[in-house]
N, CA, C and O atoms as a Tripos MOL2 file, in Angstrom:
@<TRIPOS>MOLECULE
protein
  264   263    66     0     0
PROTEIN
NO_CHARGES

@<TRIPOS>ATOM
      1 N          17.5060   70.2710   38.9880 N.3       1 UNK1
      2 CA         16.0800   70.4600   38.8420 C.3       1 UNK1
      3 C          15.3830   69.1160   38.6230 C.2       1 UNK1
      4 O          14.4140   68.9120   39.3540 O.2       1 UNK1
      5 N          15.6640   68.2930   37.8610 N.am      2 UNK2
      6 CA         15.3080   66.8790   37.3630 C.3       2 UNK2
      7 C          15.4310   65.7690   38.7220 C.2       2 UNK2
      8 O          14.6610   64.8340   38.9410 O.2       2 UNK2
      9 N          16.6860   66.1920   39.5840 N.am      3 UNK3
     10 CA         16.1630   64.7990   40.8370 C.3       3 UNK3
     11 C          15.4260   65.6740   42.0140 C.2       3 UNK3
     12 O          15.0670   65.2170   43.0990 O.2       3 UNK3
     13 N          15.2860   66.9460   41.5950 N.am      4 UNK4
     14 CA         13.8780   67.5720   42.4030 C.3       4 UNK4
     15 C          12.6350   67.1370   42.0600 C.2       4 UNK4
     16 O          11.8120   66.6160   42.8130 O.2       4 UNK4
     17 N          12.5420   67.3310   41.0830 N.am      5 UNK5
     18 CA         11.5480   66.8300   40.1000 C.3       5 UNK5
     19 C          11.1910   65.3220   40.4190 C.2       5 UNK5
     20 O           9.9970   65.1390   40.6560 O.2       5 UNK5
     21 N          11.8880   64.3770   40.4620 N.am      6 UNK6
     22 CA         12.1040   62.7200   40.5840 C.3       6 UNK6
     23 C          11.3350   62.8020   42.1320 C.2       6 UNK6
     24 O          10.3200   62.2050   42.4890 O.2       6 UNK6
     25 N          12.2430   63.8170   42.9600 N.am      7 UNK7
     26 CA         11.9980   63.2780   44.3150 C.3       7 UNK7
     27 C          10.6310   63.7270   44.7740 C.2       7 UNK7
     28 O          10.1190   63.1720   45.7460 O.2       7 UNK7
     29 N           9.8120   65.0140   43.9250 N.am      8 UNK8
     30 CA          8.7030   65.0980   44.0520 C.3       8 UNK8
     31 C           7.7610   64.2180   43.6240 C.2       8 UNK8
     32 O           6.7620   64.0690   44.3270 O.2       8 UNK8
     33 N           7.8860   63.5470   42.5180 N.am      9 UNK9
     34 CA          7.2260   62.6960   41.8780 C.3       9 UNK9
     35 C           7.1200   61.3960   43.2820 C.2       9 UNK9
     36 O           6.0570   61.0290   43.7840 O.2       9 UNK9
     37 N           8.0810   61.0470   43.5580 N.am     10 UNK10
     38 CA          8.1710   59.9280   44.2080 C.3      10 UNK10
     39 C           7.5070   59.6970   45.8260 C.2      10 UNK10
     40 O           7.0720   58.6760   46.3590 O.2      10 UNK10
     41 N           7.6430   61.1450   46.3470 N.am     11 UNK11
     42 CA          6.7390   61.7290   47.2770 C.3      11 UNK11
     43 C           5.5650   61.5620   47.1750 C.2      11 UNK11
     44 O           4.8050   61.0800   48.0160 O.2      11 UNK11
     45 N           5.2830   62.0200   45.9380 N.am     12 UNK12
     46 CA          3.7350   62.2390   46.0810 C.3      12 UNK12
     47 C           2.6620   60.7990   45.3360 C.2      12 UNK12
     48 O           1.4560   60.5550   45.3170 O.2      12 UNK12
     49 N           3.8240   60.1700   44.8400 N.am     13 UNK13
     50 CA          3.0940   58.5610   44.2360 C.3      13 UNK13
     51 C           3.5600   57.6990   44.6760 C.2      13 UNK13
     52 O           3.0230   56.6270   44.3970 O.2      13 UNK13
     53 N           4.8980   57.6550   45.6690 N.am     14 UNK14
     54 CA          5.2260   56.1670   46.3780 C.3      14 UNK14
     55 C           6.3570   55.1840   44.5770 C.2      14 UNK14
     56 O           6.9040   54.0820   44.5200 O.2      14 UNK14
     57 N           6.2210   56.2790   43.5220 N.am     15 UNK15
     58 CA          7.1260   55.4010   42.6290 C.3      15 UNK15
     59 C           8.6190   55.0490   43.4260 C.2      15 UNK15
     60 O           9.2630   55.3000   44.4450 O.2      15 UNK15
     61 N           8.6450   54.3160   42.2250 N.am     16 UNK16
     62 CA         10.5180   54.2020   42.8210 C.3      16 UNK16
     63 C          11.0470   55.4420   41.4640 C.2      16 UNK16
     64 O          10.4290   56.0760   40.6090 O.2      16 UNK16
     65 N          12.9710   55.2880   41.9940 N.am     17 UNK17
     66 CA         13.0600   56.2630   40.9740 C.3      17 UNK17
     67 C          13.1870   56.3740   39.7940 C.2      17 UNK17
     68 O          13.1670   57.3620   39.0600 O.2      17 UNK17
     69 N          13.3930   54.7850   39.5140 N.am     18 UNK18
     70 CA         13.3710   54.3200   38.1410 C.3      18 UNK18
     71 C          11.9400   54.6580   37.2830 C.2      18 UNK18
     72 O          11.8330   55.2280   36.1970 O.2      18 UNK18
     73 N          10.9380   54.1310   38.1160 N.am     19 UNK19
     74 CA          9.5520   54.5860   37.5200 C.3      19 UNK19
     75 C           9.1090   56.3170   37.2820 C.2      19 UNK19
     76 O           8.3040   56.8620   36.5260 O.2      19 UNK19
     77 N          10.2610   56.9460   38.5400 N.am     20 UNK20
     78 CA          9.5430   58.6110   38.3410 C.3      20 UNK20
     79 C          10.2490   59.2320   37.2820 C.2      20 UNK20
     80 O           9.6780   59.9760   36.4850 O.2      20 UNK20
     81 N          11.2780   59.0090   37.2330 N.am     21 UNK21
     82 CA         12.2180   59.1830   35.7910 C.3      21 UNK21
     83 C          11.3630   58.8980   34.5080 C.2      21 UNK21
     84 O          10.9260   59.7690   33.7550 O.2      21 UNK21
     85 N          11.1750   57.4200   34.3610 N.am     22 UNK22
     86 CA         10.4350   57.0690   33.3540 C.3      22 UNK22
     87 C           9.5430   57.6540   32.9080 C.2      22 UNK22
     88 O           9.4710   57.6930   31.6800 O.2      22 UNK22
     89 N           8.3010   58.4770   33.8770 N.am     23 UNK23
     90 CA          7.5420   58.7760   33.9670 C.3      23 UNK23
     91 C           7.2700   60.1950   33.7780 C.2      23 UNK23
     92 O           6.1420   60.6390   33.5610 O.2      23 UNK23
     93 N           8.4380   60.9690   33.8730 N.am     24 UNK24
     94 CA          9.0360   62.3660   33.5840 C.3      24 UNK24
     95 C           8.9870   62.2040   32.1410 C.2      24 UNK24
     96 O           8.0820   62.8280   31.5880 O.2      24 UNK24
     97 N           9.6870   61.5690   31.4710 N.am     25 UNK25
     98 CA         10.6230   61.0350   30.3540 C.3      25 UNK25
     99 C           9.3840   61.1910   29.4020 C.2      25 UNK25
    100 O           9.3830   61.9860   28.4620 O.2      25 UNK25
    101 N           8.3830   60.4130   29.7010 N.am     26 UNK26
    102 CA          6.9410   60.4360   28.7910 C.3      26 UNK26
    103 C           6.5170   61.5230   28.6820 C.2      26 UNK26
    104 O           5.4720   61.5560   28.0320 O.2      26 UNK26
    105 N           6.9900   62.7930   29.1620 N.am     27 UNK27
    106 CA          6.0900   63.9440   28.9750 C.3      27 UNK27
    107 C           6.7330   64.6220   27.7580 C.2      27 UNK27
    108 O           6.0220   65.4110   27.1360 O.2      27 UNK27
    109 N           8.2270   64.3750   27.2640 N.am     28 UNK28
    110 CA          9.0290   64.8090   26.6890 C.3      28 UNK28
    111 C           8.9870   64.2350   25.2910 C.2      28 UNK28
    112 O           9.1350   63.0270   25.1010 O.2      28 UNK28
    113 N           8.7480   65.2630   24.1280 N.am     29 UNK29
    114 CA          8.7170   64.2750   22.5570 C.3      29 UNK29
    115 C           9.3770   63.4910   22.6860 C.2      29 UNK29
    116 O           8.9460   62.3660   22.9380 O.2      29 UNK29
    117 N          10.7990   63.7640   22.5620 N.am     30 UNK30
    118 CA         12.2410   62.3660   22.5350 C.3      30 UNK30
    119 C          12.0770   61.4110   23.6790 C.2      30 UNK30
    120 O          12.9700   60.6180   23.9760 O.2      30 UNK30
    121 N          10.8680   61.4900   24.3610 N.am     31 UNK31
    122 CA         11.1730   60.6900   25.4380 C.3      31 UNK31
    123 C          12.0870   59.7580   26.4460 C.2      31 UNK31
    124 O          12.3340   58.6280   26.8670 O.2      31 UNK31
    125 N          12.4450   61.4640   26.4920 N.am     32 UNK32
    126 CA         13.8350   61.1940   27.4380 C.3      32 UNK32
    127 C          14.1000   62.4490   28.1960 C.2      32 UNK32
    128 O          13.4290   63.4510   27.9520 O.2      32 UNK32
    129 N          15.0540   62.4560   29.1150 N.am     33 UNK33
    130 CA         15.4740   63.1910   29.9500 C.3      33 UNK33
    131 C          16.8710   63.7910   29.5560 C.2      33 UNK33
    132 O          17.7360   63.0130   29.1550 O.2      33 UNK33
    133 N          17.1000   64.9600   29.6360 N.am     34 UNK34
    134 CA         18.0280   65.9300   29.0820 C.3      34 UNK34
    135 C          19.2370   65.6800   30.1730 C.2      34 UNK34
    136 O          18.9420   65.4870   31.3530 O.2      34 UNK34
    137 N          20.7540   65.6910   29.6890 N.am     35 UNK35
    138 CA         21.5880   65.6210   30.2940 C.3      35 UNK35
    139 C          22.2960   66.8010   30.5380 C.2      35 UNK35
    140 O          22.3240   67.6280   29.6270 O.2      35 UNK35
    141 N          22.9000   67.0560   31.6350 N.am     36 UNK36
    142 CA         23.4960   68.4370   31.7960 C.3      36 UNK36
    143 C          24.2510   68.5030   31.0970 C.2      36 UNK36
    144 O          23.9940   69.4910   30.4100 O.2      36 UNK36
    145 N          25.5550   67.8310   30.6100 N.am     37 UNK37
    146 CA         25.7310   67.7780   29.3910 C.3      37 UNK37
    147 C          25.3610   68.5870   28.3200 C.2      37 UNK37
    148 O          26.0260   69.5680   27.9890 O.2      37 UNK37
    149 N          24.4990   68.2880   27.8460 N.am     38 UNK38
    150 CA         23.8020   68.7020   27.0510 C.3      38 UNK38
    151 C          23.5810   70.1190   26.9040 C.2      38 UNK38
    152 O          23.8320   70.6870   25.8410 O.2      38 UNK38
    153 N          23.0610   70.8050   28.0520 N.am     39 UNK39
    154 CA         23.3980   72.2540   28.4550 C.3      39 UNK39
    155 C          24.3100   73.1390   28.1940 C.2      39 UNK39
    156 O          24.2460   74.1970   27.5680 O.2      39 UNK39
    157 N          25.3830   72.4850   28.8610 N.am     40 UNK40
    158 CA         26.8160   72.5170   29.0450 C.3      40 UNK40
    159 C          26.7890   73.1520   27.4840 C.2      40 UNK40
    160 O          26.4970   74.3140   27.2020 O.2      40 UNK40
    161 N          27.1680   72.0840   26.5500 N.am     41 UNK41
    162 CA         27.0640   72.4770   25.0300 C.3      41 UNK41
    163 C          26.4820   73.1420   24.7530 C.2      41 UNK41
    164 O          27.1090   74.0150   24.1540 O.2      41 UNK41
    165 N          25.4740   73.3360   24.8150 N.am     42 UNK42
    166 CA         24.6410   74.4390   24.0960 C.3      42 UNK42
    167 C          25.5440   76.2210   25.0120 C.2      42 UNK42
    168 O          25.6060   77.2110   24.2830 O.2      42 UNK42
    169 N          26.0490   76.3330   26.3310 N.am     43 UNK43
    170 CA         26.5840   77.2500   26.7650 C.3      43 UNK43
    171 C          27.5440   77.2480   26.0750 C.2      43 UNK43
    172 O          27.4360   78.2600   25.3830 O.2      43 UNK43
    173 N          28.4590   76.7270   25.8130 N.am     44 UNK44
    174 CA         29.8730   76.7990   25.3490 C.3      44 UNK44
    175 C          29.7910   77.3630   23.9660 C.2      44 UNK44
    176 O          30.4880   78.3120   23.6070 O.2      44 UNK44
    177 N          28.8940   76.7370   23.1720 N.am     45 UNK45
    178 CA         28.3160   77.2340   21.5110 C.3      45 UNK45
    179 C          28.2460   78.4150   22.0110 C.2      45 UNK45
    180 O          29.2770   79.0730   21.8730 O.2      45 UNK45
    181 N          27.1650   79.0490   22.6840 N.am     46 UNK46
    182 CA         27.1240   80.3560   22.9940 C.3      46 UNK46
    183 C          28.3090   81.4990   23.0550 C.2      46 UNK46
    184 O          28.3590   82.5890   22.4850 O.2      46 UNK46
    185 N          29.1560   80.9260   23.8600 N.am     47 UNK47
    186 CA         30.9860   81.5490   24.2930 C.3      47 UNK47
    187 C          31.7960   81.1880   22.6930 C.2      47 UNK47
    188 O          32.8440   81.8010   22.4910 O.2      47 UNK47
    189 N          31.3670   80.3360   21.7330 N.am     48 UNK48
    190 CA         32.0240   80.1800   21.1920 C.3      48 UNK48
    191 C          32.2980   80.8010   19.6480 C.2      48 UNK48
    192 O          31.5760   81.7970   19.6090 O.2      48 UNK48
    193 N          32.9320   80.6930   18.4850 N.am     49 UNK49
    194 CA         32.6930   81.0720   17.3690 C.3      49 UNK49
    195 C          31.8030   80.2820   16.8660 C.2      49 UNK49
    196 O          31.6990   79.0560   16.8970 O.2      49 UNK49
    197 N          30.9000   81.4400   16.2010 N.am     50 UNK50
    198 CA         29.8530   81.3160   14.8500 C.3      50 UNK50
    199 C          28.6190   81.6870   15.7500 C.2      50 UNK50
    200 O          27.5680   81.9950   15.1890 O.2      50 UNK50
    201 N          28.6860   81.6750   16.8830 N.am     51 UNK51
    202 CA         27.1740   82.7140   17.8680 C.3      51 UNK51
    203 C          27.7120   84.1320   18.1130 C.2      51 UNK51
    204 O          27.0660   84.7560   18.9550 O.2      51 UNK51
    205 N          28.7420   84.7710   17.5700 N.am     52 UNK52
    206 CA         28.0980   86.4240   17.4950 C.3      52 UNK52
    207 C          27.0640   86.9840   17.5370 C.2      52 UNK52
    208 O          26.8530   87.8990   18.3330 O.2      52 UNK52
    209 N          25.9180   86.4130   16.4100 N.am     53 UNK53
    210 CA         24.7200   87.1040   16.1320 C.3      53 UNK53
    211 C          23.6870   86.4210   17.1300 C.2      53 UNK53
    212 O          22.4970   86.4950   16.8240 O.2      53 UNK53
    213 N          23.9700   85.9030   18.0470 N.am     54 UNK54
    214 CA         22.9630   85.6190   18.6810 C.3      54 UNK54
    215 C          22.9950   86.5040   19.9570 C.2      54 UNK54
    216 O          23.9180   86.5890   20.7680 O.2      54 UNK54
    217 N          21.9430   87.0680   19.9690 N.am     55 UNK55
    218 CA         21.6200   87.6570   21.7080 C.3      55 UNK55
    219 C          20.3460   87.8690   22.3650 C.2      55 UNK55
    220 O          19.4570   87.2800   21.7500 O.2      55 UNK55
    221 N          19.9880   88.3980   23.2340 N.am     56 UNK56
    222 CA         18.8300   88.3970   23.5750 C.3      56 UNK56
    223 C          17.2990   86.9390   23.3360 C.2      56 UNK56
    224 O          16.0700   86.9320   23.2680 O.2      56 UNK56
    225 N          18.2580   86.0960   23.2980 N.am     57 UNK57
    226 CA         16.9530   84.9810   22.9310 C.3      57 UNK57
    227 C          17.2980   83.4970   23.9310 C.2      57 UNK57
    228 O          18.3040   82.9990   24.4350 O.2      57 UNK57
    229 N          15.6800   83.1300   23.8580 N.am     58 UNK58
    230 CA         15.7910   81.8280   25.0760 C.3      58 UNK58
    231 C          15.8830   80.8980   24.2550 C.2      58 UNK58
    232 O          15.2250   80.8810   23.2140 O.2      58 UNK58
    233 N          17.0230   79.6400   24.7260 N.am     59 UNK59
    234 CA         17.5470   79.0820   23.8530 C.3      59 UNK59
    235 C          16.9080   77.7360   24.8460 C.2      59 UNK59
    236 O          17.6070   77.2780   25.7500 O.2      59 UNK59
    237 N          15.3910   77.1330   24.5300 N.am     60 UNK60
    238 CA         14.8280   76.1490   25.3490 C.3      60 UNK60
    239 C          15.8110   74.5790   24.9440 C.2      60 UNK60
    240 O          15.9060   74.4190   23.7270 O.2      60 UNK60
    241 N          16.2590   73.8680   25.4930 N.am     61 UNK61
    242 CA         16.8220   72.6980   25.7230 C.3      61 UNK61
    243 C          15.5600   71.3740   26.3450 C.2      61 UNK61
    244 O          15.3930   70.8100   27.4260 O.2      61 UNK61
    245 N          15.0710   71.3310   25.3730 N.am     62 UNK62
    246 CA         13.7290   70.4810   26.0140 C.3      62 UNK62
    247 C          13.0680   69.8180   24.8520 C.2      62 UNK62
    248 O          11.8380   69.7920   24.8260 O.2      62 UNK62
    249 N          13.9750   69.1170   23.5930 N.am     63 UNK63
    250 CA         13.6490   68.4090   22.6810 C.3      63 UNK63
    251 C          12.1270   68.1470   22.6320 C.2      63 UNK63
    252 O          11.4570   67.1960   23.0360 O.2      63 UNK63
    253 N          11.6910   69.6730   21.8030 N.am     64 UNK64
    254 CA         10.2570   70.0620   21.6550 C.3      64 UNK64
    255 C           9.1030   69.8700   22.1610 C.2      64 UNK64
    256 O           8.0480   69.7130   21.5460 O.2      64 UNK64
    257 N           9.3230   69.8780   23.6180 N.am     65 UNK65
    258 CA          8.4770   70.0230   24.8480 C.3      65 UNK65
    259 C           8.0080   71.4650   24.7590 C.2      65 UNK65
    260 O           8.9570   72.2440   24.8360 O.2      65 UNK65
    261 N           6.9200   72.0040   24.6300 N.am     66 UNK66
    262 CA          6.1980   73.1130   24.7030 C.3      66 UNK66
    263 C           6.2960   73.6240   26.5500 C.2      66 UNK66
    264 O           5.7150   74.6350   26.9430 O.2      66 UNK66
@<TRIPOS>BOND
     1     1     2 1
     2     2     3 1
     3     3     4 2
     4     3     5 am
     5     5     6 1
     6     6     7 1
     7     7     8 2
     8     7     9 am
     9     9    10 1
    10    10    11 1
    11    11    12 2
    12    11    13 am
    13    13    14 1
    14    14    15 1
    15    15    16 2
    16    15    17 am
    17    17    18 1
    18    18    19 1
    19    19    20 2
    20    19    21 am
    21    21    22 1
    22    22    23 1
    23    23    24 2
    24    23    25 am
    25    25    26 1
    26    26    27 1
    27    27    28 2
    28    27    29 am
    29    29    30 1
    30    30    31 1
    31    31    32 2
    32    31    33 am
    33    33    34 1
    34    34    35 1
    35    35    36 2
    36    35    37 am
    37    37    38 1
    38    38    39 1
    39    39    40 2
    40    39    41 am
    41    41    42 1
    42    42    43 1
    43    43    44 2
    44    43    45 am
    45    45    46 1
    46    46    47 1
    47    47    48 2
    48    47    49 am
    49    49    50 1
    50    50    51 1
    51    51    52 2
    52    51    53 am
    53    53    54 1
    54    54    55 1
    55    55    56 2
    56    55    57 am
    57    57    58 1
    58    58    59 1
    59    59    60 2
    60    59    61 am
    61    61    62 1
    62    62    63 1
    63    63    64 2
    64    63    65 am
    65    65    66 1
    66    66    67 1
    67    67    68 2
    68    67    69 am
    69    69    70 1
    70    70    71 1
    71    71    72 2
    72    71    73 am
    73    73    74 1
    74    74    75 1
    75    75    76 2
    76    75    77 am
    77    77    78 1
    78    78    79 1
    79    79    80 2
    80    79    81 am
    81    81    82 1
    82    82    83 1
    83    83    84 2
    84    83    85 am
    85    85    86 1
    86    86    87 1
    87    87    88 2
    88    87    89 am
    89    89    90 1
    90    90    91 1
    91    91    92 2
    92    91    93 am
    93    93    94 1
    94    94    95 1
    95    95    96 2
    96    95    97 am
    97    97    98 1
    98    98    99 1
    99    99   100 2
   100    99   101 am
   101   101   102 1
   102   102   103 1
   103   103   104 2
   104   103   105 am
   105   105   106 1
   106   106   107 1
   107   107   108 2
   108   107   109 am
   109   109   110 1
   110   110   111 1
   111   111   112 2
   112   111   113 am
   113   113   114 1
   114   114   115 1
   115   115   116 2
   116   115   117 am
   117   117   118 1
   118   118   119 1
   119   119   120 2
   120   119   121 am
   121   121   122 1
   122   122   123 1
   123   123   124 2
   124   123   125 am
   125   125   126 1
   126   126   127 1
   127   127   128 2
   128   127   129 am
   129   129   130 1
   130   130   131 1
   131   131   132 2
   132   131   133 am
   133   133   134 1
   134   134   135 1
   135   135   136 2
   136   135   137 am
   137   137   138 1
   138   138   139 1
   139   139   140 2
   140   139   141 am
   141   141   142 1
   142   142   143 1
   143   143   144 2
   144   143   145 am
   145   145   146 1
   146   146   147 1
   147   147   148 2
   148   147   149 am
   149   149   150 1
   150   150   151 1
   151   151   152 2
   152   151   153 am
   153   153   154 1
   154   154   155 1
   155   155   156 2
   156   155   157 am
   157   157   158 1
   158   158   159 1
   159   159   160 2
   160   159   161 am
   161   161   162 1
   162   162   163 1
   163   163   164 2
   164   163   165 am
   165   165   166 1
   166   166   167 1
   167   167   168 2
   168   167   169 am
   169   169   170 1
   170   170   171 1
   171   171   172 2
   172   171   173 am
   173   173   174 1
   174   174   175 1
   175   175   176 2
   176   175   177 am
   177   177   178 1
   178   178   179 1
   179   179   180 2
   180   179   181 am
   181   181   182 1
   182   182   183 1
   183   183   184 2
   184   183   185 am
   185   185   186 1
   186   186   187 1
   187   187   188 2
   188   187   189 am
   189   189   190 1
   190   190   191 1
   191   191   192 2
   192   191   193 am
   193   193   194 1
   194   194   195 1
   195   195   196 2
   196   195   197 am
   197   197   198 1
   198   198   199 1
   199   199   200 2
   200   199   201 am
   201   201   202 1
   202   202   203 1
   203   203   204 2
   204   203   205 am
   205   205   206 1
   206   206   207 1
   207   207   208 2
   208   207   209 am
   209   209   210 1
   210   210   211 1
   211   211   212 2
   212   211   213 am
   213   213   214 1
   214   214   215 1
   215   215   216 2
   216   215   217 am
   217   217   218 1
   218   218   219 1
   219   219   220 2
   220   219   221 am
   221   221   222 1
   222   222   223 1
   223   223   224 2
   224   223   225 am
   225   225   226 1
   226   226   227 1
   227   227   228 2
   228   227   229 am
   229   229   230 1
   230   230   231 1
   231   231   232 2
   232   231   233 am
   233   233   234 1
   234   234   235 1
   235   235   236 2
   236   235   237 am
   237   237   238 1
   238   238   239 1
   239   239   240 2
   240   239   241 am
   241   241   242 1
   242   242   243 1
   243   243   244 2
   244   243   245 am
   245   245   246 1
   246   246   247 1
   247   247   248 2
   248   247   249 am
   249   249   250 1
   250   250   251 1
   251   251   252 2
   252   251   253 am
   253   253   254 1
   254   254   255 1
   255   255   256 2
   256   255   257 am
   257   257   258 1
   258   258   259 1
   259   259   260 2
   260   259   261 am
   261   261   262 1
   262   262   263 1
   263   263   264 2
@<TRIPOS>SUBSTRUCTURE
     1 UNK1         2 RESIDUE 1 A UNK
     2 UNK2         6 RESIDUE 1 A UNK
     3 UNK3        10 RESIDUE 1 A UNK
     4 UNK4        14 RESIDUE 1 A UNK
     5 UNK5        18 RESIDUE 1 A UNK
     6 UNK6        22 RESIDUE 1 A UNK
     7 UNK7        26 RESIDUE 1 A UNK
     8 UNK8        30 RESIDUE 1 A UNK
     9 UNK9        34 RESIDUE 1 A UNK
    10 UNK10       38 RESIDUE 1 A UNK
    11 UNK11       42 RESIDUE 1 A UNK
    12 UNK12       46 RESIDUE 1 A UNK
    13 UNK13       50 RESIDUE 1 A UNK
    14 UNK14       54 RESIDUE 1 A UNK
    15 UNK15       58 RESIDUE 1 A UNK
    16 UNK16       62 RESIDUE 1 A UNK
    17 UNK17       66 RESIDUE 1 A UNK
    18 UNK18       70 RESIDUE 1 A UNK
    19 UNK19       74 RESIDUE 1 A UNK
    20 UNK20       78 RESIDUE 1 A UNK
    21 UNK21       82 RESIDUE 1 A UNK
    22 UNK22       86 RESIDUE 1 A UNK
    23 UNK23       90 RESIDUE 1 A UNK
    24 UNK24       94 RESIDUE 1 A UNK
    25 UNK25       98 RESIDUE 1 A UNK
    26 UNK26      102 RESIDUE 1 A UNK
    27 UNK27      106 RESIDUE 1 A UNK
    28 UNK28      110 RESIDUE 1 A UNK
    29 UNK29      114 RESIDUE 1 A UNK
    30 UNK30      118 RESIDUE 1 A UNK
    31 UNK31      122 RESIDUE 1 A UNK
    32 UNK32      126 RESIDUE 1 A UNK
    33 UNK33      130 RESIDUE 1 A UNK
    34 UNK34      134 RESIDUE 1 A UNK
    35 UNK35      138 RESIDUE 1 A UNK
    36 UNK36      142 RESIDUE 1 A UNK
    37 UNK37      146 RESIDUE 1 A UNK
    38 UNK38      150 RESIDUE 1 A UNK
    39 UNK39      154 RESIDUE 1 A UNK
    40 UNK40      158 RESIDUE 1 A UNK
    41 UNK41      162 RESIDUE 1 A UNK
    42 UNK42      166 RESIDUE 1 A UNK
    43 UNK43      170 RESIDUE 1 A UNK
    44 UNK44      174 RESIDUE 1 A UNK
    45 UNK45      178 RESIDUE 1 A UNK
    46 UNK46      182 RESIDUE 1 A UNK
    47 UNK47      186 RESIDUE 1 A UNK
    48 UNK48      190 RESIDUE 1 A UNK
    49 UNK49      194 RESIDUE 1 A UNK
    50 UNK50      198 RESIDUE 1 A UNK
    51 UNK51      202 RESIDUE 1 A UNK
    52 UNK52      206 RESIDUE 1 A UNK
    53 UNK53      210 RESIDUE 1 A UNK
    54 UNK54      214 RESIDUE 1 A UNK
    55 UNK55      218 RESIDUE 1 A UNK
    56 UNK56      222 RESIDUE 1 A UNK
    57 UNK57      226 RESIDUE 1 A UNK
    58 UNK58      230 RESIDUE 1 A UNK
    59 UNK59      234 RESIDUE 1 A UNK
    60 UNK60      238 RESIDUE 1 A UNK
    61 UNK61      242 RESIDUE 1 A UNK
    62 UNK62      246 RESIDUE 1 A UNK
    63 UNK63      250 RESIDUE 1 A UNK
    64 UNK64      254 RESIDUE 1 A UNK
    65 UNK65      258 RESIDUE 1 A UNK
    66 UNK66      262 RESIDUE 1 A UNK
């Protein structure tokens, strides 16, 4: 989703991709870009012990991006 994201950015402003990244990155509190990684973990927690009680809920990965 993110080098969709990049490659739209870059389309439509002529950035390079270093700048459309960057430029993504600023929209985000932590100002930064989320690693799949990152995902990854948060799925596995899910599969794993001590999330029993979790179900039915969206678990946003977007270091408090509204």
């Amino acid at each position: 989703m993110t080098d969709r994201s990049v490659a739209t950015v870059i389309e439509k402003t002529g950035m390079s991709e270093s700048e459309a990244r960057a430029t993504l990155a600023k929209g985000n509190p932590q100002g930064r870009l989320f690693e799949p990684s990152e995902v990854t973990a948060s799925a596995l927690w899910l599969c794993g012990e001590g999330s029993e009680g979790i179900n039915g809920q969206a678990i946003a990965i977007s270091g408090g991006e509204i």
